[in-house]
C-alpha positions as CSV (number, residue, x, y, z in Angstrom):
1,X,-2.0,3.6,22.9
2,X,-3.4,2.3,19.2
3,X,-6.3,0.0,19.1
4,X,-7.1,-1.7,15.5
5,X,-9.9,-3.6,14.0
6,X,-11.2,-4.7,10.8
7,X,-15.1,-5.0,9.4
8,X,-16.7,-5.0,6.1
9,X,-19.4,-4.3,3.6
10,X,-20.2,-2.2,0.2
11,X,-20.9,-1.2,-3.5
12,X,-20.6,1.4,-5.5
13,X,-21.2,3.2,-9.4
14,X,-22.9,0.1,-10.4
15,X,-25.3,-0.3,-13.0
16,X,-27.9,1.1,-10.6
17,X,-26.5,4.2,-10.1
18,X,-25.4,3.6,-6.4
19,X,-21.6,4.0,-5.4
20,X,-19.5,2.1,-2.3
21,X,-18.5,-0.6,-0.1
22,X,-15.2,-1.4,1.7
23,X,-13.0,-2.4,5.0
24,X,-12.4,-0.2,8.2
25,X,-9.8,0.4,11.1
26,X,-10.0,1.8,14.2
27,X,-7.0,4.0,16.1
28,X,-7.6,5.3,19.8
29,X,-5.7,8.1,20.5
30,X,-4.7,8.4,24.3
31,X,-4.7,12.0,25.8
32,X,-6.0,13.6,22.6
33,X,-9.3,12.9,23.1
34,X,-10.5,11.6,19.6
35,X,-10.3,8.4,18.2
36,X,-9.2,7.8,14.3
37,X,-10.8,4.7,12.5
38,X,-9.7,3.5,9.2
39,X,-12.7,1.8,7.5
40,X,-12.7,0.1,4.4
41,X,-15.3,0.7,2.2
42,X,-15.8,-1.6,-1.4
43,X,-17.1,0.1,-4.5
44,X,-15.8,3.5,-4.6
45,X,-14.4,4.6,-8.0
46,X,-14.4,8.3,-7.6
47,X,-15.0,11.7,-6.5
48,X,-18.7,11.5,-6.3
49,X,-18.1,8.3,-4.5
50,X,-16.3,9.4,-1.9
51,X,-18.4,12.7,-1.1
52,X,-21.6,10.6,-1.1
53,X,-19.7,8.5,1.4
54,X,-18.0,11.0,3.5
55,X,-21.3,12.9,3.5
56,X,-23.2,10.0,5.0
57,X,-20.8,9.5,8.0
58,X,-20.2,13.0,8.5
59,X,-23.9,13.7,9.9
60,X,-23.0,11.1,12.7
61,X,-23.1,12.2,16.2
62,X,-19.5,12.9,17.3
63,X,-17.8,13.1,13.8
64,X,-15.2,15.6,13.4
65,X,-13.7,14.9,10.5
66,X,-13.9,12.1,7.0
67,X,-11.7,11.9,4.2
68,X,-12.8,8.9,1.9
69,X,-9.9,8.1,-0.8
70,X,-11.6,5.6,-3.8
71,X,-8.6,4.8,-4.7
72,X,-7.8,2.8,-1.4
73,X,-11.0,2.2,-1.1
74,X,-10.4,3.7,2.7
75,X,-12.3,5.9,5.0
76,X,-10.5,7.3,7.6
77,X,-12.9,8.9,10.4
78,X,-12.2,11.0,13.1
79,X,-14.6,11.3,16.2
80,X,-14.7,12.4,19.2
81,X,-15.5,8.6,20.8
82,X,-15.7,5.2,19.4
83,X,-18.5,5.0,16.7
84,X,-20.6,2.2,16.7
85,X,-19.7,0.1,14.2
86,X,-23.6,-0.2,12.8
87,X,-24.5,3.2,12.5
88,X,-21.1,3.6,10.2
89,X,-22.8,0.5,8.5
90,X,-25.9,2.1,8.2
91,X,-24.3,5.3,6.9
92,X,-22.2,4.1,4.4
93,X,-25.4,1.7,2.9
94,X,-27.4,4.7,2.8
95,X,-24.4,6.3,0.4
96,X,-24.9,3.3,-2.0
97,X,-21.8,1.4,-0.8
98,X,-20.8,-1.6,1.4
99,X,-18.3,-1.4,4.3
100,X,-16.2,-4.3,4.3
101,X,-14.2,-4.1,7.6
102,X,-11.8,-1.6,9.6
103,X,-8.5,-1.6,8.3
């Protein structure tokens, strides 16, 4: 079974020197055991930005996994329960960037 839902927020490489912001969905895998959410994140442009991003969400409690593509402006987590939505808020703010949603 696949849940989805969309948030948002984010900035990034402005002239302050901070990077990010963008969108997010959320997938529930049944009988794996994880749950894959697609966020969207606003203000990515590069590399940096997406390690400074993926960094931030990666020291949350029950994150296996982050790839953050600027291109897309996506961040696609994988955890081992639903995150709470804030604390991904939180994360990505403290990276420099907005998150805009779940894709």
């Amino acid at each position: 079974m696949t849940t989805e839902t969309n948030t948002s927020t984010g900035s990034c490489c402005g002239s302050g020197g901070s990077c990010g912001s963008g969108t997010t969905s959320d997938v529930q895998i049944q009988g794996t055991g994880a749950t894959i959410t697609v966020y969207k994140v606003s203000g990515m442009t590069c590399g940096h930005c997406e390690g400074a991003v993926s960094q931030e969400i990666s020291a949350l409690d029950g994150v296996t996994a982050v790839t953050a593509v600027a291109k897309t402006g996506e961040v696609t987590v994988t955890s081992a329960a639903p995150l709470d939505v804030e604390a991904v808020r939180a994360a990505v703010d403290e990276a420099g960037y907005e998150l805009v949603g779940r894709v």
